[in-house]
C-alpha positions as CSV (number, residue, x, y, z in Angstrom):
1,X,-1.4,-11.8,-1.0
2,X,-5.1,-12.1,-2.0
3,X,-7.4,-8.7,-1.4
4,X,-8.1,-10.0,2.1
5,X,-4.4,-11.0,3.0
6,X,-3.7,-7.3,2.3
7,X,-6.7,-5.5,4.2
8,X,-5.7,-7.8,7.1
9,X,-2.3,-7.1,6.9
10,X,-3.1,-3.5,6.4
11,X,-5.2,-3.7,9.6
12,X,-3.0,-5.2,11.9
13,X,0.0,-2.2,10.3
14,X,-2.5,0.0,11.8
15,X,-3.0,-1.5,15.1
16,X,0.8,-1.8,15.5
17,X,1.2,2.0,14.7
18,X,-1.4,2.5,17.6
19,X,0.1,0.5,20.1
20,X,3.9,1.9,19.2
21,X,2.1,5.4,19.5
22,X,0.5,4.9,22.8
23,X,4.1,4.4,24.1
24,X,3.6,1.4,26.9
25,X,5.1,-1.0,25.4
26,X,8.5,-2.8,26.9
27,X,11.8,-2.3,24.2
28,X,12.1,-5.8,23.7
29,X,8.3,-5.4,22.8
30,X,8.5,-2.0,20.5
31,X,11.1,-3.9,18.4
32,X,9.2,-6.7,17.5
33,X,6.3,-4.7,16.7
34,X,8.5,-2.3,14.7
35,X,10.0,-5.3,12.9
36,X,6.4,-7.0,12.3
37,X,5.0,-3.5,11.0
38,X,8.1,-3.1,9.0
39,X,8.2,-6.4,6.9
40,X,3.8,-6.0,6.5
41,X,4.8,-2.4,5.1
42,X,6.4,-3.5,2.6
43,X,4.6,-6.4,1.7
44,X,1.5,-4.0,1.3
45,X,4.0,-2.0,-0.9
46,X,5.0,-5.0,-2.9
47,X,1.2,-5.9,-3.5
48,X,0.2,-1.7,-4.3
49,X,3.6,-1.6,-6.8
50,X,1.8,-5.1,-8.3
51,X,-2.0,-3.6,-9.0
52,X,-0.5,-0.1,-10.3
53,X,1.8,-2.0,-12.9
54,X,-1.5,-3.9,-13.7
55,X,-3.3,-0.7,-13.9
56,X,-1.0,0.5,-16.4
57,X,-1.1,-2.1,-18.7
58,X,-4.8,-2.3,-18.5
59,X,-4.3,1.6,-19.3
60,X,-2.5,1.1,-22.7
61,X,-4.4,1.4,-26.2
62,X,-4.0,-1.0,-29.0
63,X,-0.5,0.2,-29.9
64,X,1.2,-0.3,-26.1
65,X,1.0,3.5,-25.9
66,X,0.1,4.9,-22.2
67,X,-3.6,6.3,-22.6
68,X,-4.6,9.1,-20.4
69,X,-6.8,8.3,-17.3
70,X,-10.2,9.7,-16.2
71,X,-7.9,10.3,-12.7
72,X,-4.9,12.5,-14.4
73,X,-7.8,13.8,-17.0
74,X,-9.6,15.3,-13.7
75,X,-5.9,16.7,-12.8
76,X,-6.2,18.4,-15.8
77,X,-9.2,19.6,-16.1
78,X,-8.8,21.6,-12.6
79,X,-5.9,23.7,-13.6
């Protein structure tokens, strides 16, 4: 799922949440939506859980250990 795959599919989570909300839709019509927003949830899951494990490695010094990053240093530093 390249960046734009995922924004899209993003996007069109978001549009089903709307219309689900709104509450005019037919049963038949809710499930589908529900069972379209459900498999591009986790899709967009799949693809976050991909880019964090990337993160992480990218985060690791020369020995494999995990190195502290400016985000949990800023955690930190606020306490």
């Amino acid at each position: 799922m390249a960046r734009e795959k995922f924004e899209e599919s993003m996007n069109r989570l978001e549009e089903i949440v709307r219309k689900m909300e709104a509450g005019d839709m037919e049963l038949e019509e809710s499930l589908k939506a529900f069972e379209e927003g459900i498999k591009l949830a986790r899709a967009c899951a799949k693809k976050l859980e991909e880019a964090q494990r990337r993160v992480e490695i990218l985060l690791r010094d020369e020995e494999g250990l995990a190195v502290k990053s400016f985000l949990e240093e800023g955690i930190d530093d606020q306490s």
